[in-house]
C-alpha positions, 0 to 999 in steps of 0.5 A: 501477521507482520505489522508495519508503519509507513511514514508520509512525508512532510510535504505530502498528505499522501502515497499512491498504493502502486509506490506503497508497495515498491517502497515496502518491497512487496513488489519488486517493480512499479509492473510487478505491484500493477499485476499484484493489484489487478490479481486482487488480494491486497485490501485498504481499509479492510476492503479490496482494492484494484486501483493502482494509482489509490491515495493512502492517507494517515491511518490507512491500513494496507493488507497484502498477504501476511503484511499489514502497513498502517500509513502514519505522520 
């Protein structure tokens, strides 16, 4: 498995799941993370998640496939 890091920003306690995986490219567009995750298979915290629009705050885990992004400060 491919462990990550992603790193907030200073002026936002968090990420939207949906912009997570465009930055991370894992989706190649906000459309393609929307369809990655109404298929299912990408899990926050161990548990599958469906909404696109999901705040990560520090210490989230997300887990797509082989990647494994930790969201850090």
């Amino acid at each position: 498995m491919e462990k990550r890091t992603f790193k907030l920003k200073q002026d936002s306690p968090f990420i939207e799941l949906i912009k997570l995986l465009k930055i991370e490219q894992i989706s190649e567009t906000g459309g393609h993370g929307k369809l990655l995750i109404e298929e299912g298979g990408i899990h926050v915290n161990g548990e599958e998640e469906f909404r696109k629009r999901r705040k990560l705050y520090k210490g989230d885990i997300v887990t797509v496939d082989s990647v494994q992004i930790e969201i850090v400060s």
